[in-house]
C-alpha positions as CSV (number, residue, x, y, z in Angstrom):
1,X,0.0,0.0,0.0
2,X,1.1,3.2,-1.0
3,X,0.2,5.2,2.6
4,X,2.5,1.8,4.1
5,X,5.5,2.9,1.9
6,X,5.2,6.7,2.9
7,X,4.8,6.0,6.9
8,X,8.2,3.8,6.5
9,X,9.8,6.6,4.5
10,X,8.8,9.0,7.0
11,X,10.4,6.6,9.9
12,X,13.4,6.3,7.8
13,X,13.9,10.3,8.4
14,X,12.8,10.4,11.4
15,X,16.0,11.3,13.1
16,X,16.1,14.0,10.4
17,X,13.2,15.2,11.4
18,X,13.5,15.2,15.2
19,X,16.8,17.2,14.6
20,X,15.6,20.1,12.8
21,X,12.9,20.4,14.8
22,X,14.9,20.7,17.7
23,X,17.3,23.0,16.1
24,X,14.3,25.4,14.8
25,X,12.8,25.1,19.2
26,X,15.8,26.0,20.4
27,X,16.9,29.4,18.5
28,X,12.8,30.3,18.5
29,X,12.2,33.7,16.2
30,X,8.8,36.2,16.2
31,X,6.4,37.4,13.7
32,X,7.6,38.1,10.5
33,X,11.1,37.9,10.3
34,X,12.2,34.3,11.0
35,X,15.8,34.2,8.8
36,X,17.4,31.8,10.8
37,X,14.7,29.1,10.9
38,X,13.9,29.0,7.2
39,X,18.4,28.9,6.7
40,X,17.7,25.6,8.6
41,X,15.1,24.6,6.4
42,X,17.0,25.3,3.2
43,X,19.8,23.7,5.0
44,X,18.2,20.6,6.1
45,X,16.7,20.3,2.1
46,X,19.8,21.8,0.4
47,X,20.0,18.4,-1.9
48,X,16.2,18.5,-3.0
49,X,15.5,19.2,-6.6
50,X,13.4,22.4,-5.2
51,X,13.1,25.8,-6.9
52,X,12.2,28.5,-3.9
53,X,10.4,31.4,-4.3
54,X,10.3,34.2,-1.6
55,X,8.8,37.6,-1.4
56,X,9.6,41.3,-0.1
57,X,7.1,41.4,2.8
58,X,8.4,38.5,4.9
59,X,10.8,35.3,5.4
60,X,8.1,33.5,3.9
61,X,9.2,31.3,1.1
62,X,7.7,28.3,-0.8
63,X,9.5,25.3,-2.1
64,X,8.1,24.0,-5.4
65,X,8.7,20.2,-6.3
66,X,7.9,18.9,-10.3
67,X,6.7,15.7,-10.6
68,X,7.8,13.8,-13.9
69,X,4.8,13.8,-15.3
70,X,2.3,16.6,-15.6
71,X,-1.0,17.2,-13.6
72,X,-2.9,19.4,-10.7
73,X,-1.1,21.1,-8.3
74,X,-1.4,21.2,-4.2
75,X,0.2,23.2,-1.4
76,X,1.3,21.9,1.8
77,X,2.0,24.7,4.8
78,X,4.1,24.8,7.9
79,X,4.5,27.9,9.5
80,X,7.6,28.7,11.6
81,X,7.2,31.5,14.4
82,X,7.1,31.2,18.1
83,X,5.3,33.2,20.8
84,X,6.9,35.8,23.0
85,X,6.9,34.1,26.1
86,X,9.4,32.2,28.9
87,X,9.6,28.7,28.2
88,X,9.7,26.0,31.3
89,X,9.7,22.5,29.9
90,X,13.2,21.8,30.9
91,X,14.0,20.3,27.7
92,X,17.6,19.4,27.1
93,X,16.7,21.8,24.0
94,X,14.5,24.3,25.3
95,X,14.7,27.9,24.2
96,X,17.9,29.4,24.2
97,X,16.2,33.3,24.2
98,X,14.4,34.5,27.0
99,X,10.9,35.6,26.6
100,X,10.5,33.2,23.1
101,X,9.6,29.8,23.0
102,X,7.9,27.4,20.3
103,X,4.6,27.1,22.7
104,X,2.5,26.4,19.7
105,X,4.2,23.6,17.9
106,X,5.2,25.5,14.6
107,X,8.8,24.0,15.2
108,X,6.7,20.9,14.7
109,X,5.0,22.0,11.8
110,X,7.9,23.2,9.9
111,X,10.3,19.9,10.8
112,X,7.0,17.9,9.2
113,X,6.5,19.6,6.4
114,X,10.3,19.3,6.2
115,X,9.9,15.8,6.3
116,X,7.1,15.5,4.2
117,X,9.3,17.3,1.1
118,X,12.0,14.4,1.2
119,X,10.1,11.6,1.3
120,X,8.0,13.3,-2.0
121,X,11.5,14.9,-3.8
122,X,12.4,10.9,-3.6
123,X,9.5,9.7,-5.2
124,X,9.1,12.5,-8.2
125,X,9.2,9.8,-10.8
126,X,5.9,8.7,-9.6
127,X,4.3,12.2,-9.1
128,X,1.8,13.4,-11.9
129,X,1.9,17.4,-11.1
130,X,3.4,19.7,-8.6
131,X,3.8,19.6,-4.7
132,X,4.7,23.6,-3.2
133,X,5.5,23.3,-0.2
134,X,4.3,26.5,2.3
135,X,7.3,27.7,5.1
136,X,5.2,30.4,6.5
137,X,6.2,33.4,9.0
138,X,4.4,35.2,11.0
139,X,1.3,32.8,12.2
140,X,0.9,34.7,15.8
141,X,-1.1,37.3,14.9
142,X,0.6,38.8,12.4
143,X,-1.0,37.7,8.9
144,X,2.1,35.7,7.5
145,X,-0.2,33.9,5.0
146,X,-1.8,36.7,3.6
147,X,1.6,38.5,3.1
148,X,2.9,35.6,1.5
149,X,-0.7,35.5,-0.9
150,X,-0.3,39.5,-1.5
151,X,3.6,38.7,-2.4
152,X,2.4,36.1,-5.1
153,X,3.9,33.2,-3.6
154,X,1.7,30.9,-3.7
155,X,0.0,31.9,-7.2
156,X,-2.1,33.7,-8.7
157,X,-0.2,34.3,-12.3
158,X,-1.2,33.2,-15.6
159,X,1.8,31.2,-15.5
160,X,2.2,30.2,-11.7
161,X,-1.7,30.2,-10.8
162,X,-2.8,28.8,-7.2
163,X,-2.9,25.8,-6.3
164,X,-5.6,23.3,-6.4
165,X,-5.3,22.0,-3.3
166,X,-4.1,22.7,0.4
167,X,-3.4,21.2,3.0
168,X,-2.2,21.9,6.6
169,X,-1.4,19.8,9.8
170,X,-1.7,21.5,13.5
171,X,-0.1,19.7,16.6
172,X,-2.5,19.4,19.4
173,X,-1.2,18.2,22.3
174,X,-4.7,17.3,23.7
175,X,-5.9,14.5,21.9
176,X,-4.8,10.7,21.2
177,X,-0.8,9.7,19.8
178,X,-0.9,10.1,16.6
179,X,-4.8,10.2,16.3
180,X,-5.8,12.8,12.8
181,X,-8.6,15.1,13.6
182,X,-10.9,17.1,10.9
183,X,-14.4,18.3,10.2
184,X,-16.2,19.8,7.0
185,X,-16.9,23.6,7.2
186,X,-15.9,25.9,10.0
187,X,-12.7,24.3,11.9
188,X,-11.7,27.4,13.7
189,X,-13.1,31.0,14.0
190,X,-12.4,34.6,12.8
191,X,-10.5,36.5,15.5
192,X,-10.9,40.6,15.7
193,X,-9.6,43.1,17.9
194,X,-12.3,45.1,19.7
195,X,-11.0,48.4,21.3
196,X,-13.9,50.8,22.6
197,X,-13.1,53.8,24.4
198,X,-15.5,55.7,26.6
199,X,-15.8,59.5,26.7
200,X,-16.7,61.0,29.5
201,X,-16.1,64.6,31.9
202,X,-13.8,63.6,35.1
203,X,-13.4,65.5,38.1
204,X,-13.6,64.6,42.2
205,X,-14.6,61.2,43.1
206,X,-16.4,63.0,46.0
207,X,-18.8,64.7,43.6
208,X,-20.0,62.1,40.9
209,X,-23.2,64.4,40.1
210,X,-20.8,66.9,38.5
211,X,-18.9,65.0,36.2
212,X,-19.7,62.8,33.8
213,X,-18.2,59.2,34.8
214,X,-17.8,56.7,32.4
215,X,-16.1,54.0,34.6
216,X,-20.0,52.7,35.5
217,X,-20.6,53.3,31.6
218,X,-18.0,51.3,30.5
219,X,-18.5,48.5,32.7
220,X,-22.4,48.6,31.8
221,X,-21.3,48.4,28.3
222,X,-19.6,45.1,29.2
223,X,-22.5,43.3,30.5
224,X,-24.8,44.7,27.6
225,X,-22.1,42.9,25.1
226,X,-22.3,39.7,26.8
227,X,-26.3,39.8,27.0
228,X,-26.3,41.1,23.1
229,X,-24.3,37.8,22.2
230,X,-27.0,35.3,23.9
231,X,-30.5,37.5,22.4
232,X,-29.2,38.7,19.1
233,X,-27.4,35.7,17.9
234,X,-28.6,31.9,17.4
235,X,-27.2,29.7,19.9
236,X,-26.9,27.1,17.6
237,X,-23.2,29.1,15.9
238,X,-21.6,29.8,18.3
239,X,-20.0,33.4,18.7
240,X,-17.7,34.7,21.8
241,X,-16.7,38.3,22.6
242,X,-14.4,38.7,25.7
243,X,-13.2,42.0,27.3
244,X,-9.9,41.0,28.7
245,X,-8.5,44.2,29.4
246,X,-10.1,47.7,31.0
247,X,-8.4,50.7,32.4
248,X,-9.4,53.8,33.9
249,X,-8.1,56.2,36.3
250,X,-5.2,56.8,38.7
251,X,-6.3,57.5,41.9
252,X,-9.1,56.2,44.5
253,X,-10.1,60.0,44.6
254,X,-10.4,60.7,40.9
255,X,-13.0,60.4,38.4
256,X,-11.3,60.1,35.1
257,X,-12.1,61.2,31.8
258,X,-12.1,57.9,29.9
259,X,-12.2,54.6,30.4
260,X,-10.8,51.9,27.7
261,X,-11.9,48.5,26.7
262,X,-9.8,45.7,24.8
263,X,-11.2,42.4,23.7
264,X,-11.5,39.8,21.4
265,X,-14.6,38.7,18.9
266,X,-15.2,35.5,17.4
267,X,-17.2,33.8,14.9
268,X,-17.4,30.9,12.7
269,X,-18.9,32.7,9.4
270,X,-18.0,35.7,7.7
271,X,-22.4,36.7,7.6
272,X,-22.2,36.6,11.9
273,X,-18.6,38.3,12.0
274,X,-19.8,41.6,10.0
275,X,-23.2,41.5,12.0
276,X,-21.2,41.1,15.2
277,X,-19.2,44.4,14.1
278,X,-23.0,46.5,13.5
279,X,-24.0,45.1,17.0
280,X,-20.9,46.0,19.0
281,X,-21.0,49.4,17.8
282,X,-25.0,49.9,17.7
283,X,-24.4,48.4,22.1
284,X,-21.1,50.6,23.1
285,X,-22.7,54.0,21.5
286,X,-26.0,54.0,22.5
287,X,-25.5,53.0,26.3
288,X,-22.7,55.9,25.8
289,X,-25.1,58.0,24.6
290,X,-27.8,57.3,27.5
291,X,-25.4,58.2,30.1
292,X,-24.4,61.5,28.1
293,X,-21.3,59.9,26.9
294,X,-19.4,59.0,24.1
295,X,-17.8,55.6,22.5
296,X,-15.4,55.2,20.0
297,X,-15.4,51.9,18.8
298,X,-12.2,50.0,16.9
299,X,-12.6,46.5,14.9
300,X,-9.4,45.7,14.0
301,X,-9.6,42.7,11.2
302,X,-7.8,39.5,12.7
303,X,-7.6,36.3,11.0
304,X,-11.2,34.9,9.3
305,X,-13.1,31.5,10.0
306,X,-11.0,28.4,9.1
307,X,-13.2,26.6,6.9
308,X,-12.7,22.8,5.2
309,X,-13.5,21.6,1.9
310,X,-15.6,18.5,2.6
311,X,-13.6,16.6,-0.1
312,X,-10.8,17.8,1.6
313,X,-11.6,16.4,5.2
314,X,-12.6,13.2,3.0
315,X,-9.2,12.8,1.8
316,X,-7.5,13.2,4.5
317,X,-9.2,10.6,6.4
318,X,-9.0,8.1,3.8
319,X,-5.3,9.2,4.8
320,X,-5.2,9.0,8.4
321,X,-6.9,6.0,8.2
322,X,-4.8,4.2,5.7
323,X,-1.4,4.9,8.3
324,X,-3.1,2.5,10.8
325,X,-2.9,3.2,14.3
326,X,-4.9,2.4,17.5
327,X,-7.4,5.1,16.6
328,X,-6.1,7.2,13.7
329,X,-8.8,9.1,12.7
330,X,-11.7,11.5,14.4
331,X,-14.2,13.3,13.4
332,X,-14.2,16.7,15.3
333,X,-17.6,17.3,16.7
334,X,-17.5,20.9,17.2
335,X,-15.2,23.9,16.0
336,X,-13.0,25.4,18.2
337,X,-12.8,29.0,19.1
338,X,-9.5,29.3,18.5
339,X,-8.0,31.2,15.5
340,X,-5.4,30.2,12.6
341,X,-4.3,32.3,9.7
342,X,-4.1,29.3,7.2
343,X,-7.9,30.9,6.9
344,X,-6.7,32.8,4.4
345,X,-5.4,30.6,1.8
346,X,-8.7,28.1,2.3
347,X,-11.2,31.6,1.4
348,X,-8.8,30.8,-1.9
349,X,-8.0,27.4,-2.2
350,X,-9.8,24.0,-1.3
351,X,-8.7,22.6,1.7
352,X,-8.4,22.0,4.7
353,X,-6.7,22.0,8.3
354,X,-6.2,18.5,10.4
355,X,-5.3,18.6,13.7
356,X,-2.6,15.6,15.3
357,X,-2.6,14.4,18.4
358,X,1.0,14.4,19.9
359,X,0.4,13.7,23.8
360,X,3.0,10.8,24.4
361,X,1.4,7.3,23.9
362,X,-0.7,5.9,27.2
363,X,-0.8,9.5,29.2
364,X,-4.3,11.4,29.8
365,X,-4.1,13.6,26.7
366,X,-6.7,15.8,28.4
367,X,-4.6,17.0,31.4
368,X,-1.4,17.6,29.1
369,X,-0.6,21.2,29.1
370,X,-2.2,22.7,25.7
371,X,-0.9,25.1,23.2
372,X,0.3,28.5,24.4
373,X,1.7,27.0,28.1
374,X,5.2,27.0,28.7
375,X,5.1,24.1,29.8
376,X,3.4,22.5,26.6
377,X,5.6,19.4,24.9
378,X,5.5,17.3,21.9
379,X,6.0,13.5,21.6
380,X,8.6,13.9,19.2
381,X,7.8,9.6,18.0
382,X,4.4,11.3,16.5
383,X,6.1,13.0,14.0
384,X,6.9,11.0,10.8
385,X,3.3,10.1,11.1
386,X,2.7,13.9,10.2
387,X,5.0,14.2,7.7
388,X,3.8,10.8,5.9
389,X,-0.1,12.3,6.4
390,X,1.0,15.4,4.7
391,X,2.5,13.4,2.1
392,X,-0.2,11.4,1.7
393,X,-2.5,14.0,1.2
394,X,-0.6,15.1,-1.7
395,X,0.0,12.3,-3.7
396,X,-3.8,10.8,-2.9
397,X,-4.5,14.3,-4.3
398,X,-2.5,14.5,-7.0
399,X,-3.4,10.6,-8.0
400,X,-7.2,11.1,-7.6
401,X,-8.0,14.8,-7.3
402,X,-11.6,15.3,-5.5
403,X,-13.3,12.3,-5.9
């Protein structure tokens, strides 16, 4: 079986794999700019028969692999940046820069993908078509994949068009070794910045009735939201808005002018994110206004819903389940609320995002420590599995298309 081969392919480099990946966790880099991990990439692939492309907005580059024959074309991504946080796993090679640390598993992602482009370069006689493989800054919050689709890397020319096909794999260090997760339609939400800023006429603590205080506004404005989400909005998509930061004042004896708000909003359509936007601004003004008042009210665009191609999530199960395991395969029941900025190639491409369980083999998955701890580890062992899925993917793809 062809799945068979690509799993012992993937075991055959698995020391390969394990290596960069350490090498990538221990000198972590932030946001855009992530030179040094993609050297290591190029390094660790130097001998491929790979033409690279990168643009001028980031380190983003994509690795392009002919097949002998031609046919379709799909995309596989891995993005590379780490968080800005202390990392406290004690690993022998644990972050070597204070206040970074691959909390997220993108020095996972990128070893994988790594992985995933030597066991395909090795089989190019048998490929009808074109793998492109995805090494992709700037995941945190900062839009790396839509730089990299405004750049042009990953298509969009008469003579380099998109692909037909992508494909991504995210670590997830609370569920089953080695078990593939999926589900058609919305996989993870849209993520925006809400900032709201409320207007107001300080003066004396001691003499509320002459002022104008909008410390009372403010936080009336916050229960207003939460109520707005549970009556204006079916409870059957779910939708979360969470004020996570408010400041006001300096003093116990002062009333100050203003009082700011920053949160988070989150949906799993684009339809409920732009009448989320209407509602937040139609709440924060008017109760502003009642209270003679003022809000101004910032959206600031984040990442949009992740959404799979069913054909997609059908592929990659036949995948998954192909590789064997104990339990390779689950169908996720629910979304999460979580954001991911692969979002933006899937509003382009048909596709989809799995998710891989990497909690060591036998341990209660659910009490590991998740994505974003510093404390959060991955069972290295998992890891060929990855790269053979995302291999898989491709050539089922490029063998079969959508069936």
């Amino acid at each position: 079986m062809l799945t068979a081969s690509l799993l012992d392919a993937a075991k055959g480099e698995e020391g390969a794999i394990i290596a960069l990946r350490r090498a990538i966790h221990a000198e972590p880099e932030l946001g855009l700019e992530t030179p040094k991990t993609l050297a290591k990439v190029k390094a660790a692939l130097a001998d491929l028969p790979l033409v690279w492309h990168e643009g001028p907005s980031c380190t983003g580059a994509v690795a392009v692999l002919q097949g002998a024959r031609p046919g379709p074309s799909v995309l596989l991504r891995g993005d590379m940046d780490a968080l800005p946080m202390d990392e406290h796993t004690g690993l022998d090679f644990a972050s070597t820069i204070p206040g970074r640390m691959h909390a997220c598993g993108h020095d996972a992602h990128t070893a994988m993908l790594a992985g995933a482009a030597r066991i395909l370069a090795a089989r190019t006689d048998d490929l009808a078509g074109e793998v492109r493989f995805m090494f992709q800054p700037g995941e945190e919050g900062f839009h790396g994949a839509r730089f990299m689709l405004d750049d042009g890397l990953l298509g969009g020319e008469t003579d380099y068009p998109l692909p037909d096909a992508a494909f991504a794999l995210h670590v997830w260090p609370n569920a089953p070794h080695g078990r593939v997760e999926g589900r058609a339609g919305a996989m993870m939400a849209s993520a925006d910045m809400l900032e709201i800023t409320v207007k107001g006429r300080g003066g004396h603590a001691s003499m509320p009735h002459d002022v104008v205080d909008p410390v009372p506004v403010a936080a009336e404005i916050i229960i207003a939201l939460q109520t707005m989400i549970t009556r204006r909005f079916a409870a059957t998509e779910a939708s979360v808005l969470t004020i996570g930061k408010m400041e006001a004042g300096s003093n116990n004896n002062i009333i100050p002018d203003s009082a700011y708000l920053l949160g988070t909003m989150r949906n799993l359509s684009p339809e409920r994110r732009e009448a989320m936007k209407v509602a937040v601004r139609q709440v924060a003004e008017n109760i502003a206004r009642a209270h003679d008042c003022t809000a101004e009210v910032t959206i600031t665009p984040g990442f949009p819903p992740t959404v799979n191609d069913a054909r997609a999530i059908a592929l990659g199960k036949h995948v998954a389940t192909a590789l064997g395991g104990e339990e390779p395969w689950a169908e996720r029941p629910s979304p999460t609320m979580g954001a991911e900025d692969f979002s933006y190639v899937l509003e382009k491409v048909p596709g989809a995002m799995f998710f891989l369980g990497v909690a060591a083999d036998g341990v209660d998955w659910q009490g590991c420590c998740g994505l974003h701890s510093s404390r959060m580890v991955v069972d290295e062992s998992v890891m060929p599995k990855g790269a053979a899925f995302l291999a898989g993917c491709a050539v089922e793809f490029l063998d079969s298309g959508w069936k």
